[in-house]
N, C-alpha and C positions, 0 to 999 in steps of 0.2 A: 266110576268106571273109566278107566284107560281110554285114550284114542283108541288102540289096533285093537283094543276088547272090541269098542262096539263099530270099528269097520267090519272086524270078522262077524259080530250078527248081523250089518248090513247085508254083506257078500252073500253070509249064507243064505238069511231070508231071499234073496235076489236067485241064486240057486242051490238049490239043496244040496248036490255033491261036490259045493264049492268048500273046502275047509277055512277060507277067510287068508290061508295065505299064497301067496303067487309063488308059480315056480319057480326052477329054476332058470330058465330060459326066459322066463315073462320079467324076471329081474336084471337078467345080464341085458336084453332089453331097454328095460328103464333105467339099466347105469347107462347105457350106450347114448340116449337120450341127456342123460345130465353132464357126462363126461363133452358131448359137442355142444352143452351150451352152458359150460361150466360158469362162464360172466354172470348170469343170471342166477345162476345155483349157489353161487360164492356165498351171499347176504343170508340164503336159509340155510346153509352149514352151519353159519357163523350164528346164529339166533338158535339152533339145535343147540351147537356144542361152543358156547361161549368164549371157551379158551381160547381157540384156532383164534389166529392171529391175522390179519390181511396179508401178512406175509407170507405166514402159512399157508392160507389158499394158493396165495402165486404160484409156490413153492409144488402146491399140489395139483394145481392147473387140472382137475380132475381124473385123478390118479387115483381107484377106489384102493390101490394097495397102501402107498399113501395116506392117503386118508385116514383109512386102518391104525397104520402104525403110527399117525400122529396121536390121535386119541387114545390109543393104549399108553402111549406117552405120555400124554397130558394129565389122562384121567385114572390110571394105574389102573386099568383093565387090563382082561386077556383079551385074546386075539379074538375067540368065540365070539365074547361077550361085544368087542366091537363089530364085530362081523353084522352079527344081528342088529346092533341100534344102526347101523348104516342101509341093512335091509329094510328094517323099519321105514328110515326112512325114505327111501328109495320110493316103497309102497306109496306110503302119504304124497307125493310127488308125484 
């Protein structure tokens, strides 16, 4: 089973009309969180998404659009698809 499988039956066992995923507002939140202490956040971007470069972070200085379009770069994603693994991990965080 997945991490955010079983945070989401964490969540919901914790409360029932939780659906296991945070808003939107509770995530631009938690960017707002990682974006002012992006130093910190650098090292588990970089252990997520392996590619990202040191320089890359610099580069991204916590910029989640950024961000975004680096890993659609790197990883030949779409945009959705990085949208969500940065929500992801947004969540975890």
């Amino acid at each position: 089973m997945d991490v955010s499988l079983q945070a989401k039956i964490y969540l919901r066992r914790r409360n029932p009309h939780c659906d296991g995923f945070a808003t939107e507002k509770e995530t631009a939140m938690n960017w707002n969180r990682i974006e002012g202490n992006w130093e910190q956040f650098k090292g588990k971007a970089q252990v997520q998404w392996g590619k990202l470069t040191g320089d890359d972070l610099d580069v991204i200085a916590g910029n989640r659009k950024q961000l975004s379009g680096k890993i659609q770069e790197l990883y030949g994603k779409g945009q959705d698809e990085a949208d969500r693994e940065i929500d992801e991990w947004v969540n975890r965080h």
